[in-house]
C-alpha positions in Angstrom: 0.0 0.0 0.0 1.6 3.5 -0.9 0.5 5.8 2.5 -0.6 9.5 1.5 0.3 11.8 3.5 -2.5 12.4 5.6 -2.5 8.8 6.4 0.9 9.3 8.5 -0.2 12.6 10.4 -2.2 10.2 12.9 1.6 8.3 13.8 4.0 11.7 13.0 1.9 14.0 15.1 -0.7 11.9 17.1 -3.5 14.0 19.5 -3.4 10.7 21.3 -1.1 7.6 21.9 -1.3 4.5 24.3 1.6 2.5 25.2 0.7 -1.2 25.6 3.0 -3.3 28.2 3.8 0.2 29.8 5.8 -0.2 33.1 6.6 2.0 35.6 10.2 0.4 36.0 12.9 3.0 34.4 15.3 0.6 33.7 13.6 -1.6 31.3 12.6 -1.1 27.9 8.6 -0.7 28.8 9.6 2.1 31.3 11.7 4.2 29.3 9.2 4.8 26.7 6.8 6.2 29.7 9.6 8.1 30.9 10.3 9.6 27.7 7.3 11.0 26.7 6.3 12.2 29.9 9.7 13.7 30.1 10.1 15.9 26.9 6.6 16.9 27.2 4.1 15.4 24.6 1.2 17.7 24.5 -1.7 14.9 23.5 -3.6 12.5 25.3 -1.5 9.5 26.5 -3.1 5.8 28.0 -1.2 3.0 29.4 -2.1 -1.1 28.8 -0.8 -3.0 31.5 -3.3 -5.4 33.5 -2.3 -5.5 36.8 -2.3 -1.2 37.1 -5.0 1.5 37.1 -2.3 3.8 36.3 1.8 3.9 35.4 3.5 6.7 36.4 0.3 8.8 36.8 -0.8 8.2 33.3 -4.3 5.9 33.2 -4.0 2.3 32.7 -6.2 -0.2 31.2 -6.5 -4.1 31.3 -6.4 -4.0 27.3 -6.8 -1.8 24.1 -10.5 -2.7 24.2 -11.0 -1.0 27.6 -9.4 2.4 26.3 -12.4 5.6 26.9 -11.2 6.3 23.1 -10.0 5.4 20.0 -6.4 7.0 19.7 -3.9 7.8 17.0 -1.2 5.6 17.4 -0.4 2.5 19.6 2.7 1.9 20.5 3.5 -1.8 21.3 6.1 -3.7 23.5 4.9 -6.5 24.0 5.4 -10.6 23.4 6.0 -11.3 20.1 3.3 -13.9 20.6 1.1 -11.9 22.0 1.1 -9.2 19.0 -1.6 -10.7 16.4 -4.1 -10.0 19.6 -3.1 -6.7 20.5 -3.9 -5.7 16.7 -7.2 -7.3 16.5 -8.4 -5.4 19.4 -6.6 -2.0 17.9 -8.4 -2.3 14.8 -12.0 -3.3 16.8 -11.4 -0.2 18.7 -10.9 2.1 15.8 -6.9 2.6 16.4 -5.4 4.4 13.7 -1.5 3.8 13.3 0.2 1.2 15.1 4.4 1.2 16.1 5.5 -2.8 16.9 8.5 -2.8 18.9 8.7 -5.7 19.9 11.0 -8.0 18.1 11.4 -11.9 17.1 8.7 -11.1 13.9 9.9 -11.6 10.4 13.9 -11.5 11.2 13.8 -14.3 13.1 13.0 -17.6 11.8 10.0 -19.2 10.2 7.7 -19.1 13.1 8.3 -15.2 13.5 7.8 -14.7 9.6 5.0 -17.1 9.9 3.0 -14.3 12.2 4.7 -11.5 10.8 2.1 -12.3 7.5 -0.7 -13.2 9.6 0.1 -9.6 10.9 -0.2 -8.1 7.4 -3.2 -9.5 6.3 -4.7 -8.4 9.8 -4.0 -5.0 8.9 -4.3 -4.7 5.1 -7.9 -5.9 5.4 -8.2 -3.3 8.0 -6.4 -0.6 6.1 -4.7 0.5 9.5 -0.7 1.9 9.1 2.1 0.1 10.8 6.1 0.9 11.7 8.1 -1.9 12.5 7.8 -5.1 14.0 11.5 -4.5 15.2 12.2 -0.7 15.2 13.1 1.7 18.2 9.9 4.1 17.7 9.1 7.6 16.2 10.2 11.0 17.3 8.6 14.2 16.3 10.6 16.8 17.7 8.7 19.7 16.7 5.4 18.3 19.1 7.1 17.1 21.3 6.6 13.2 20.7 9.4 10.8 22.1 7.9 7.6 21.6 10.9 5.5 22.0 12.8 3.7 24.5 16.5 4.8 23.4 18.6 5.8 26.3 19.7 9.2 24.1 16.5 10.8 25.0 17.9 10.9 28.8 19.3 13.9 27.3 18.1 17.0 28.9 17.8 19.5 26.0 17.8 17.8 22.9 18.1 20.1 19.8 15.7 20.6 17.6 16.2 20.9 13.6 15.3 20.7 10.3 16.5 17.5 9.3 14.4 14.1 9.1 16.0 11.2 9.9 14.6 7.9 8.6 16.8 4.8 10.2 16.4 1.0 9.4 18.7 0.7 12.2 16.3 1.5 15.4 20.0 1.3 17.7 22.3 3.5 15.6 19.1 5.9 16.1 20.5 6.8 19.5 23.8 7.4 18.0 22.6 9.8 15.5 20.8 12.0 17.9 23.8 12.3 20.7 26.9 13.0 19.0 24.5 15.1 16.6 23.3 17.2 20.0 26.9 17.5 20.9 27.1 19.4 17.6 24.3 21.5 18.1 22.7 19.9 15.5 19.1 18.7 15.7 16.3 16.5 14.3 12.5 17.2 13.1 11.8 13.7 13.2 13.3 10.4 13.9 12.0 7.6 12.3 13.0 3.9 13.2 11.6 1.6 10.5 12.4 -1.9 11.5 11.4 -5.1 9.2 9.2 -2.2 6.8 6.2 -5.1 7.3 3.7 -2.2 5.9 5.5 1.6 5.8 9.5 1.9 4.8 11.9 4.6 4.3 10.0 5.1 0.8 6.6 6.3 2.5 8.3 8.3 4.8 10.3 9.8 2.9 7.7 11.1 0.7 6.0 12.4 4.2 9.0 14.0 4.8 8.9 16.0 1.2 6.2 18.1 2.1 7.0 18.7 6.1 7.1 22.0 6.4 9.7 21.6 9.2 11.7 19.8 7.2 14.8 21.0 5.2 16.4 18.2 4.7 15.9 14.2 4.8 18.8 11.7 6.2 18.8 8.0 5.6 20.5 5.4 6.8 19.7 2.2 4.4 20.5 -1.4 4.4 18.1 -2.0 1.0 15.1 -0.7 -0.7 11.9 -1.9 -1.0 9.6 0.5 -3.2 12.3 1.5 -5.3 9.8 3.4 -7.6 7.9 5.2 -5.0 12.1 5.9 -3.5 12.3 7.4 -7.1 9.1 9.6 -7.5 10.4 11.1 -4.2 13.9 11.5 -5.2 12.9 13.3 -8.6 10.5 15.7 -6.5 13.1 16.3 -4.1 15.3 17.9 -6.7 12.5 20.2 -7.8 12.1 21.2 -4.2 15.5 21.6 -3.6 15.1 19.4 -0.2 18.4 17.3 -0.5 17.9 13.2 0.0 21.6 12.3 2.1 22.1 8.5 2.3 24.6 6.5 4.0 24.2 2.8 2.8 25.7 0.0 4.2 25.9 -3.1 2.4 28.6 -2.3 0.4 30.5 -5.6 1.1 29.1 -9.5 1.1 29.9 -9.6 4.8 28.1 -6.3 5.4 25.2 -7.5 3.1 24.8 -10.9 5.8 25.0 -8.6 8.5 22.2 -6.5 7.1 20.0 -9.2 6.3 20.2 -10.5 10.1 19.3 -7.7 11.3 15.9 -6.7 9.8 15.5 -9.3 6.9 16.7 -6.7 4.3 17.8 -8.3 0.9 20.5 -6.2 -0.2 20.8 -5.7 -4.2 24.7 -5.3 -6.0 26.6 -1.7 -4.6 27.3 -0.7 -7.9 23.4 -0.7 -8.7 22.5 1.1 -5.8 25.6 3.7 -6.4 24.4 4.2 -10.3 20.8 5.0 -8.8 22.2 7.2 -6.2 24.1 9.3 -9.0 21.1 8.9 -11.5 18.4 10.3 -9.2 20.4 13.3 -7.3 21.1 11.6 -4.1 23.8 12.1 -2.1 25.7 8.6 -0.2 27.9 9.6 2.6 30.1 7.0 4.2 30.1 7.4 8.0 27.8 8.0 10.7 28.3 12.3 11.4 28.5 12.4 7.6 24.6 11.8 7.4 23.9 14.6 10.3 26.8 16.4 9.0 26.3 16.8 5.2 22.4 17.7 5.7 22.4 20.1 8.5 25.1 22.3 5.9 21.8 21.6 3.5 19.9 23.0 5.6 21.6 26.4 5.7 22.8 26.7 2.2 20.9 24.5 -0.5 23.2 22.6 -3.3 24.9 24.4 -5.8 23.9 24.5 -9.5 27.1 23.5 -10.5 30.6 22.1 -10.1 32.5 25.2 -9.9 34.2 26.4 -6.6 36.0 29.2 -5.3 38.1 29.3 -2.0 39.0 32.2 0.1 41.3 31.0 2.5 43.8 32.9 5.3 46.7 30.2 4.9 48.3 28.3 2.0 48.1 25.2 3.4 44.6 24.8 4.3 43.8 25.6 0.7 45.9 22.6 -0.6 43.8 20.3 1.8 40.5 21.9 0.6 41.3 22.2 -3.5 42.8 18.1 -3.3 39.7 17.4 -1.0 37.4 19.1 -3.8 39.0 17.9 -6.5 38.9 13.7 -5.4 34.7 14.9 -5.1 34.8 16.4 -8.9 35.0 19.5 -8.2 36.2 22.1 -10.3 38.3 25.6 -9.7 37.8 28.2 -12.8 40.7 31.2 -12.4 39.4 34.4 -11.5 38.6 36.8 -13.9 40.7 39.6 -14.6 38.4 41.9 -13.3 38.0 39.6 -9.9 41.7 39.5 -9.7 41.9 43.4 -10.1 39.0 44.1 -8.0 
């Protein structure tokens, strides 16, 4: 299913969330996602599933989804992978409208997690209800405030908030992205963990990201596509909108490729294809980690030249030599200055 763009509002900027398997305990998983969004102040309404509480951390609690007053925007699961195909019945009965599976041990995991990993999709394709994950580490809208996600970054007192959207198929490296981007001073617009892409990828998001308005620039990091064409479509209206697409994609080596497929399931395609479709379609690869906060945030202040041609002004001959042999390895090229620039 391709998602429109008002289909994702409900999960990018929810009025109303419940976290199901909520805990009150800080120190796991189900706690730090209560913690979080109670922490960085989320504005909307916020219910807690857990059976043996009438409330977690003053936030209401409820035996199940189907005991909610109210059908909210997005449910936010941690629970038994077992237990899932339940949880999402009762979601769609009660009228849920976006759904984020944490919980791991789905379709990257062997055939019984595949095995309810589809049951999962045909659940939710009949229902025609959006869902992130199984396997990811949540979604962050930094310009709400929403931290729905149990990464220990977001212990992080003032977290900055930018212009950039990060889309992740990693849901760990997400934590890395946002500290040593903080200690920067750069920030985020949104985080997005993606997981297994069982219904919504980097694709659908990225075309959600297109027309953000607080969005400058959108930063993936990519182990392998999976709606190439709808990738492309957004690529090709990125470069009319002058919003730059930075990728870092890992894969690049058989090794890194198995790696890549244990992790969410991804099927990596040939580098070389991937690198010719990169070039083709006006996307810029980076190849390490502050690169992809690095290279959009200068986006985000000064939008890609129109050319190859550089000038540098520089106070000492030897930084110039590193930035013209830096330039020139990236294609970059240095025209003399014109007589009149020279007299002037």
């Amino acid at each position: 299913m391709h998602a429109d763009t008002d289909q994702l509002t409900p999960l990018l900027a929810p009025k109303s969330i419940v976290i199901v398997g909520a805990s009150a305990d800080y120190t796991k998983y189900t706690g730090r996602t209560v913690k979080f969004i109670l922490k960085h102040g989320y504005p909307g309404k916020i219910y807690a599933v857990n059976p043996g509480r009438a409330e977690v951390s003053g936030i209401p609690s409820f035996p199940s989804v189907a005991d909610l007053p109210e059908a909210v925007d997005t449910a936010f699961l941690q629970i038994a992978a077992k237990a899932v195909p339940g949880v999402i019945d009762q979601c769609i009965a009660k009228g849920v409208r976006s759904i984020i599976i944490h919980t791991a041990g789905l379709g990257e995991s062997g055939a019984e997690g595949r095995t309810t990993q589809e049951r999962i999709k045909d659940q939710i394709r009949e229902a025609g209800v959006r869902v992130v994950g199984p396997n990811c580490a949540g979604i962050v809208n930094m310009t709400q405030p929403m931290i729905l996600s149990p990464i220990a970054c977001y212990e992080l007192d003032a977290i900055p908030v930018g212009r950039i959207g990060l889309i992740s198929q990693s849901g760990g490296l997400t934590g890395a992205y946002v500290s040593r981007a903080a200690e920067r001073g750069i920030g985020f617009s949104y985080v997005i963990s993606t997981g297994n892409e069982m219904d919504l990828g980097v694709s659908e998001f990225a075309r959600y990201l297109l027309a953000d308005p607080h969005t400058d620039a959108i930063a993936v990091f990519l182990e392998a596509l999976r709606n190439v064409e709808l990738f492309r479509e957004v690529a090709r209206e990125a470069l009319v909108r002058r919003k730059p697409i930075v990728v870092l994609k890992v894969g690049r080596t058989e090794v890194g490729a198995r790696a890549a497929a244990s992790h969410t399931g991804a099927l990596t395609g040939a580098d070389a294809v991937y690198d010719a479709f990169f070039r083709q379609e006006g996307i810029v690869r980076v190849e390490t980690l502050e690169d992809l906060f690095e290279v959009p945030a200068l986006f985000c202040k000064t939008k890609p030249p129109a050319g190859r041609n550089v000038g540098i002004i520089t106070t000492t001959g030897g930084g110039a030599t590193i930035l013209l042999e830096a330039a020139a390895q990236a294609g970059l090229r240095f025209p003399p200055p014109s007589a009149g620039t020279i007299a002037a």
